[in-house]
C-alpha positions in Angstrom: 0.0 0.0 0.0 1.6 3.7 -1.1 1.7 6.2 1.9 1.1 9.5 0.4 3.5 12.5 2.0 2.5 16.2 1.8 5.1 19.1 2.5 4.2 21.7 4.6 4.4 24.2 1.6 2.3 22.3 -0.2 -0.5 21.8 2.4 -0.1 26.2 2.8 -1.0 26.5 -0.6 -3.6 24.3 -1.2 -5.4 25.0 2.2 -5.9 28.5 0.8 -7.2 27.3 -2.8 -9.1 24.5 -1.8 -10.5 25.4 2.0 -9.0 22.3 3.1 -9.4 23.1 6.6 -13.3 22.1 5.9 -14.1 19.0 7.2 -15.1 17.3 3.9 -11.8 17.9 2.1 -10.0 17.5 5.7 -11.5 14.3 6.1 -10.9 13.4 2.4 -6.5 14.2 3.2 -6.7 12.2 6.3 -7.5 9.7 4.6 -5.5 9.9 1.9 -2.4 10.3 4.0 -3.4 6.9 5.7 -3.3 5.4 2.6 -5.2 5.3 -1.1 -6.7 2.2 -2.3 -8.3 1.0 0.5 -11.9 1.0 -0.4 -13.6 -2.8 -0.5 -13.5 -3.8 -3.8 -17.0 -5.3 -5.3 -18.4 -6.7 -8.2 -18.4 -4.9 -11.3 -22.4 -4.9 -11.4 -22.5 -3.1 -8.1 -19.2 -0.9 -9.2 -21.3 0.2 -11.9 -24.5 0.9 -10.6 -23.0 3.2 -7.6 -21.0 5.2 -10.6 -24.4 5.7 -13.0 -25.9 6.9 -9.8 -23.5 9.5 -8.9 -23.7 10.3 -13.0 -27.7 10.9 -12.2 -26.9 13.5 -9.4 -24.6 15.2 -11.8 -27.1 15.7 -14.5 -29.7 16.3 -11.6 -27.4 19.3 -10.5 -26.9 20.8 -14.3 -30.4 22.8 -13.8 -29.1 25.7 -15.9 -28.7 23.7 -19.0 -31.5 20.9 -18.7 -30.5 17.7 -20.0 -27.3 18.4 -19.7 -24.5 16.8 -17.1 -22.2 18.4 -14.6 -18.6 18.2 -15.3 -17.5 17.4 -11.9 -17.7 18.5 -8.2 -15.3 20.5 -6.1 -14.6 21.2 -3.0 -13.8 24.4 -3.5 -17.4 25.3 -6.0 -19.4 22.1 -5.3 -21.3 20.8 -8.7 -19.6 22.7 -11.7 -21.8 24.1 -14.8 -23.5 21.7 -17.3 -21.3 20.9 -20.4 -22.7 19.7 -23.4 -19.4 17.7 -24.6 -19.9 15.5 -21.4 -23.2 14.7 -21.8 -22.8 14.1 -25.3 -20.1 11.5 -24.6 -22.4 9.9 -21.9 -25.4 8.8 -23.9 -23.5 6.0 -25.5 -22.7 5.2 -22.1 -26.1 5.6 -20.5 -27.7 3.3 -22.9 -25.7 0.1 -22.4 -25.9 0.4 -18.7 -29.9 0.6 -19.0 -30.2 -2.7 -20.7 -27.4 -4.3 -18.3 -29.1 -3.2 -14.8 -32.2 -3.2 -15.9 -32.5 0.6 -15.2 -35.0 2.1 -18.0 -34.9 5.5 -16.6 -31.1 5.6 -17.7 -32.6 5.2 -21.3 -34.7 8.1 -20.7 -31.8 10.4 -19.5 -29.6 9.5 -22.4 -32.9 10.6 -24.6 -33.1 13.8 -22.6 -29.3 14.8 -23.5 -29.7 13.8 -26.8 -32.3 16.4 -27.1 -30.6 19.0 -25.6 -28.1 17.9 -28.3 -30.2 18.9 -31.2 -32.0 21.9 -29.4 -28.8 23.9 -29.8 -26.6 24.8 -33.0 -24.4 22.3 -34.7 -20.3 22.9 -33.8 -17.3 21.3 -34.0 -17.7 19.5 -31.1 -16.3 15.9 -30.9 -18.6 15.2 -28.1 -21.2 16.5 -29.7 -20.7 14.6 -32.2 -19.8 11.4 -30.5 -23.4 11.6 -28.5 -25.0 12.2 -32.2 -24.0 9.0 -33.5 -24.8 7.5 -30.5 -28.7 8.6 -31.0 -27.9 7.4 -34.2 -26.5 3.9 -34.1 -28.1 3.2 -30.2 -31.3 5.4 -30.0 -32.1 5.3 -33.9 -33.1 9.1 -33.7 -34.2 10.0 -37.2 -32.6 13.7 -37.5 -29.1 12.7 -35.4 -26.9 11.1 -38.2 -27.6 14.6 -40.6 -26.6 17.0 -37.4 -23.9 14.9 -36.4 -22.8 15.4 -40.4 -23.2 19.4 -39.9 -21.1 18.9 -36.6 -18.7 17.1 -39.1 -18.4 19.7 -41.6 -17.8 22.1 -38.9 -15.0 20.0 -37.5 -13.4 20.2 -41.1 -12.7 23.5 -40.6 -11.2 23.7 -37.0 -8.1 23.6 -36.0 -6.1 21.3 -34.4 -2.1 21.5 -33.4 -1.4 18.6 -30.2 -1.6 14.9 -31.0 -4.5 14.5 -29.1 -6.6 17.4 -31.1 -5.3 15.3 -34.5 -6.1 11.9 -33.3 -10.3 12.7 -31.5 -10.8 14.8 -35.2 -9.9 11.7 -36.8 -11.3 9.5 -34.7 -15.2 11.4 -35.4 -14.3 12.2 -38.8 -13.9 8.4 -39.7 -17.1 7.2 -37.8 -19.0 9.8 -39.7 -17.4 8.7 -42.9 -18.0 5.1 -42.3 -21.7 5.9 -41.6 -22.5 8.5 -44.4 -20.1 7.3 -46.8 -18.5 10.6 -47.6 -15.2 10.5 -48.5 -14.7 14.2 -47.7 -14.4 12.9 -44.2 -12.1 9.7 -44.9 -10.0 12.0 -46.3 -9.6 14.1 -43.9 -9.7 11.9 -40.8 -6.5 10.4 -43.1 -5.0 13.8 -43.0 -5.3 14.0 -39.1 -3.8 10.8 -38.2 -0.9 11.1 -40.9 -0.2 14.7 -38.4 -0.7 12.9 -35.3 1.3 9.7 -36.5 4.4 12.5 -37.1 4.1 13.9 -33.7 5.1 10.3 -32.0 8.4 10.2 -30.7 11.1 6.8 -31.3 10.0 5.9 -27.7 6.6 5.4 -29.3 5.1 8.6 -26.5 2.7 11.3 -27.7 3.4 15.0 -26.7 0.6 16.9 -25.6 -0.4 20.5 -25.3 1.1 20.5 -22.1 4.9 19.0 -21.3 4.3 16.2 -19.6 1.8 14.3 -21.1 -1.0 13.4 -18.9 -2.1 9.8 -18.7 -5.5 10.9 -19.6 -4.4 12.9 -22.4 -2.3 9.5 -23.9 -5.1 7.4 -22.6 -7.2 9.4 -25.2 -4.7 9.3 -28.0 -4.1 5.2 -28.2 -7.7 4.6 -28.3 -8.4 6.9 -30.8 -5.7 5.5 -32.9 -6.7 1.8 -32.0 -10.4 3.0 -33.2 -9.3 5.3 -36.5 -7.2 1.9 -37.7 -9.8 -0.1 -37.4 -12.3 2.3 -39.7 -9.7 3.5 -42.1 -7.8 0.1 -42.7 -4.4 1.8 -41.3 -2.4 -0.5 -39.9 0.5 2.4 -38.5 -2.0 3.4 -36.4 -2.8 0.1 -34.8 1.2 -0.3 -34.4 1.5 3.2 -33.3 -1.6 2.6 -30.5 -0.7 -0.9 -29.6 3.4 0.4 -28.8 1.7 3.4 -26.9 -0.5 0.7 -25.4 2.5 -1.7 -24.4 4.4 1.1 -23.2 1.7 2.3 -20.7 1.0 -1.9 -19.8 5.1 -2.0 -19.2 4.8 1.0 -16.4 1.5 -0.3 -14.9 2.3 -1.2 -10.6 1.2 -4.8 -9.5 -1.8 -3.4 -8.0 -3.1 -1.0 -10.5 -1.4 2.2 -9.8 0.1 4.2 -12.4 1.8 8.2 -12.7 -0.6 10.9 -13.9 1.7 12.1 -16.8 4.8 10.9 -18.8 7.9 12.7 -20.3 9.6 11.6 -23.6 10.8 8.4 -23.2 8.3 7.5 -20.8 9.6 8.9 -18.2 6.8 9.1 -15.0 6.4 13.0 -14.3 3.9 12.7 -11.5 3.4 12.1 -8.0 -0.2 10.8 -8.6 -2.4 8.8 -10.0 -5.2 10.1 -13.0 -8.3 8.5 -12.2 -9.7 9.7 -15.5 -6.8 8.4 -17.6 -6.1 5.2 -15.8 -10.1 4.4 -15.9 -9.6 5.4 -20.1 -6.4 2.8 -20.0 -8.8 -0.1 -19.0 -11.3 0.3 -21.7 -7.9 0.8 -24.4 -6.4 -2.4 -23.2 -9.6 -4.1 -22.8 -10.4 -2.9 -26.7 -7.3 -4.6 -27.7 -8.3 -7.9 -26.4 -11.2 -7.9 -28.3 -9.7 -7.2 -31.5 -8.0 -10.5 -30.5 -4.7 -9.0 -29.5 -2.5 -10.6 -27.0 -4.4 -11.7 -23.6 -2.2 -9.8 -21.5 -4.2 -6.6 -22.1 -6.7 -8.5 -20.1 -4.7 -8.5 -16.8 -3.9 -4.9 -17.4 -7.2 -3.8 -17.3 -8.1 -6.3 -14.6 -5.5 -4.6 -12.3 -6.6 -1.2 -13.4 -10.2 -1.6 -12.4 -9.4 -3.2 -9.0 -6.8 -0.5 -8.0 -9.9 2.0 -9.3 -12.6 0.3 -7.4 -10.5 0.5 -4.3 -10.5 4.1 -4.5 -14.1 4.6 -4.9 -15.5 5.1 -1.6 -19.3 3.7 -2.1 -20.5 4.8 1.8 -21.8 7.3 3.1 -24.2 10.1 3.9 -22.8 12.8 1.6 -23.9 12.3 -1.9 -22.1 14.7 -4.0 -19.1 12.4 -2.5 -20.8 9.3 -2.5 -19.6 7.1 -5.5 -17.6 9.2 -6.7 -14.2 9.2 -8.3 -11.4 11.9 -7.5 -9.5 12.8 -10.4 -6.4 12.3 -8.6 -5.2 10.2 -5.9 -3.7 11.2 -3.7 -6.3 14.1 -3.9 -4.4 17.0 -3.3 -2.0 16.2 -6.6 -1.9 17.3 -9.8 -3.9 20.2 -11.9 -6.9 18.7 -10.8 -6.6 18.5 -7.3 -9.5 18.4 -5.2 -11.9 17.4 -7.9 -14.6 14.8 -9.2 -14.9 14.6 -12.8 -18.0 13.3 -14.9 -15.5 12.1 -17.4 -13.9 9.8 -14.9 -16.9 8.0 -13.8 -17.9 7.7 -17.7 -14.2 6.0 -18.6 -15.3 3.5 -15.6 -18.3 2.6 -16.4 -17.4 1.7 -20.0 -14.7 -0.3 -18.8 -16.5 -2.0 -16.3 -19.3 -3.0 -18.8 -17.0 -3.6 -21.9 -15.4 -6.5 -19.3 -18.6 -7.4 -18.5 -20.3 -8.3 -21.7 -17.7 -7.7 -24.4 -19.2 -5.0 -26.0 -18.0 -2.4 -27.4 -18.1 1.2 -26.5 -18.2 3.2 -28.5 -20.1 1.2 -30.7 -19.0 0.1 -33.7 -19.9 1.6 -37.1 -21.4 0.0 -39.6 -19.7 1.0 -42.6 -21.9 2.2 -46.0 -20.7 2.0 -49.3 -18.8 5.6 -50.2 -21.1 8.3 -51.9 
């Protein structure tokens, strides 16, 4: 078990940010300093139910923007605004899990973000567009697949510099050209891998916006080249993903911890663990097992989700706490300090249920022939 030490300069400065002296974050430190994954770890059934609940509260507490989700809870601010890209994200994650625990008003939520969705105007959003499809393939919305198109042709236009940028545009682009059959898209999704592919460094890591790399932000980058190989028939990206992939597997602890960022050369450049990242980890290695890759991606993402599960404190009274996932751990480390993000419990909850049943999520596209 890692002990996790605090300076005193460190504890100064975040006191004053975050109001640590309050008992909820005080508690939380305590806690923390005793030791992190401690929590008892459960099935994934009960895992998952506990995180889709937490998920309800956060669209409960997005009353400005109705249908849409929270993107976290602070200390500091409590439940954060309503953001569009989250919920967009979620619906494909909502669905599943409504079938799977047999929780139909799930399926009702997802509908009400995907409303939202088309109630406001079409941008270059990759969640936007990513919950589109999803009403598309999952919810068979008639008017989704043509907005999620407009959403496309917006994305054409924007502009994208970091790896990550490169490989989420072609990640959406491809999807939408595999379902509309535009070759517009193809081409372009081809264009934004071919910049992110020439970004990779010989030790096969990704530089972000920011120097380090997080985990999340690398996390983000292998599955979308993992996904854009499969739907553009380009192997370097496979190779590119599954080295980024092995790297990543190669630096994983026993138990299921792993740094929050990376240097060139995979070098760890962080005292803590990203729950969001390591939670997106699980679902990329669990993706690669059911392409039929090598089954040690299977114990990678089994160790991920137990040392996650463990740090998911499922008791308690307090329910903006309650089920929830801090975005790092320890929770005072990192630029996300002190904070529960929506994107985090999504990243879970995928994982747990692509282990589950062996679906995929996102969905696959069904491919049409090119018009």
């Amino acid at each position: 078990m890692k002990r996790a030490a605090m300076t005193t300069t460190t504890w100064f400065n975040l006191s004053r940010r975050h109001k640590v002296w309050r008992p909820r974050p005080l508690r939380w430190v305590l806690q923390d300093m005793a030791g992190v994954a401690r929590q008892p770890e459960q099935a994934h059934r009960t895992h998952l139910r506990a995180t889709l609940e937490w998920l309800c509260r956060a669209q409960d507490a997005s009353r400005s923007i109705p249908g849409s989700v929270a993107a976290g809870w602070t200390f500091a601010s409590g439940w954060l605004p309503g953001n569009m890209d989250v919920a967009g994200r979620l619906i494909e994650t909502c669905l599943p899990a409504a079938d799977y625990l047999a929780w139909p008003e799930l399926r009702s939520r997802a509908r009400g973000m995907l409303d939202t969705l088309l109630a406001q105007p079409d941008t270059p959003s990759v969640g936007r567009i990513q919950g589109l499809i999803a009403g598309h393939l999952q919810l068979d919305h008639p008017e989704s697949l043509a907005r999620a198109v407009r959403s496309g042709q917006a994305l054409l236009e924007a502009p994208a510099h970091a790896a990550d940028q490169h490989v989420h545009a072609a990640h959406m682009l491809a999807r939408l050209g595999s379902l509309s059959g535009s070759e517009a898209f193809q081409d372009a999704a081809r264009r934004h891998l071919d910049a992110a592919l020439g970004l990779q460094t010989p030790s096969g890591w990704f530089p972000g916006a920011r120097v380090p790399t997080s985990t999340s932000t690398l996390a983000g980058i292998i599955r979308g080249l993992i996904e854009s190989a499969h739907l553009l028939d380009e192997p370097r990206a496979l190779q590119a993903g599954r080295r980024a992939a092995q790297a990543m597997y190669d630096l994983l602890h026993g138990d299921g911890w792993l740094a929050g960022a990376y240097d060139d050369g995979w070098t760890p450049a962080a005292a803590h663990a990203c729950m969001p990242g390591l939670a997106q980890l699980a679902g990329v290695w669990l993706r690669l097992a059911q392409r039929g890759e090598d089954a040690h991606w299977h114990d990678a993402a089994w160790r991920a989700l137990a040392w996650i599960k463990r740090n998911q404190r499922t008791m308690g009274d307090d329910l903006a706490l309650r089920d929830a996932l801090p975005s790092a751990v320890p929770i005072w480390r990192g630029p996300a300090a002190f904070r529960f993000d929506a994107m985090s419990a999504k990243y879970f909850s995928d994982a747990l249920m692509m282990d589950m049943v062996g679906i995929a999520i996102p969905p696959i596209a069904q491919k049409v022939e090119s018009a």
